[in-house]
N, C-alpha and C positions, 0 to 999 in steps of 0.2 A: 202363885201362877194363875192367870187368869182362863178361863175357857173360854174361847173364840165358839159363839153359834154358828153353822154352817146355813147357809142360806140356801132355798129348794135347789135354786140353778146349781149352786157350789153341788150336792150332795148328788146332784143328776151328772153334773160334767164326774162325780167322781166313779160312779156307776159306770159309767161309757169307757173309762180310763181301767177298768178292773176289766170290764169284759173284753176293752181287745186284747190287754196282759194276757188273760186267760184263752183266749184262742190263737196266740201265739205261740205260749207256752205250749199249747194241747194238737194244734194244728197237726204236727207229725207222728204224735205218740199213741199207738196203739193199747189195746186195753189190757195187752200182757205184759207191755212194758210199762202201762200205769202202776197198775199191780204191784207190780216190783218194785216202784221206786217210791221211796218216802219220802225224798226230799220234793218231788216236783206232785204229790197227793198233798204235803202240806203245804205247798203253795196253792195250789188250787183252790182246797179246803177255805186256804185264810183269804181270799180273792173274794170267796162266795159270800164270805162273813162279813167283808167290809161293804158285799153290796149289798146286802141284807140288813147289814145298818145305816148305811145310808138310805135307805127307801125309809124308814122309822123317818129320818127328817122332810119328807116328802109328806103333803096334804092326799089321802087317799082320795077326794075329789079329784085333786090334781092326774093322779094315777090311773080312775076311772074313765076321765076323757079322752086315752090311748089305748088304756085295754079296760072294760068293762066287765070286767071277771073278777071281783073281790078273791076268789079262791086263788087266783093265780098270785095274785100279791100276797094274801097270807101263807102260800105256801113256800113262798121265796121265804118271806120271816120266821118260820116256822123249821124251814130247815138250819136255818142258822142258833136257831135255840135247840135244835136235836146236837149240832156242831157243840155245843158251846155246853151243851149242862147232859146231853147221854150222847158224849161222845163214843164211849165204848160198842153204840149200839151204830154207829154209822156203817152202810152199805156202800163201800168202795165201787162198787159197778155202776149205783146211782149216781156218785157224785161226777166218775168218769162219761154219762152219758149227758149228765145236766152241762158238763163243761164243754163236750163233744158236739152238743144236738139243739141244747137251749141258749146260747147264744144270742143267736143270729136272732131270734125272734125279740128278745128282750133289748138288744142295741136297737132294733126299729123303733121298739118303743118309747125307749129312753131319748132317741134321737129328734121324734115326734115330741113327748116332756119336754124338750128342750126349746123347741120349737115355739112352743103353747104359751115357756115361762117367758121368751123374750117378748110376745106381744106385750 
């Protein structure tokens, strides 16, 4: 079986596709009802993971020219390797706020990305 490369725009349109799932998904749920529910923390969780690898296939130049904060993009990658290799140390309230709060900031971004790659 062959691996298909994702191309920047392919892995930015796929970023925007995760984020609005995720604030669809989160839009009505409170954080006590996050809490509680495992099925839609593991949704969320794997949401954040696919966009945390898809940024990997993004040029951080590219990344720089919408938001100029290298921190802000390593810490998006960074939490997906806390997801992925200490998961047992993951803070449910943080992932419930990243989903809740961070967002909206990151689709401008990505929407901008998008923008940037079609010129």
């Amino acid at each position: 079986m062959s691996k298909k490369k994702r191309t920047q725009i392919n892995s930015a349109y796929d970023i925007l596709e995760q984020v609005e799932k995720i604030k669809g998904k989160i839009e009505n749920v409170s954080y006590n009802e996050f809490k509680k529910d495992d099925d839609i923390q593991t949704i969320i969780e794997h949401k954040l993971m696919i966009i945390a690898e898809a940024l990997t296939n993004i040029d951080l130049d590219n990344l720089l020219l919408v938001n100029n904060d290298r921190i802000y993009w390593r810490l998006i990658k960074d939490m997906r390797n806390k997801m992925v290799h200490e998961y047992w140390g993951i803070d449910i309230k943080t992932v419930y706020e990243i989903a809740k709060e961070e967002m909206e900031e990151l689709e401008g971004y990505i929407r901008n990305l998008i923008s940037n790659l079609k010129e």
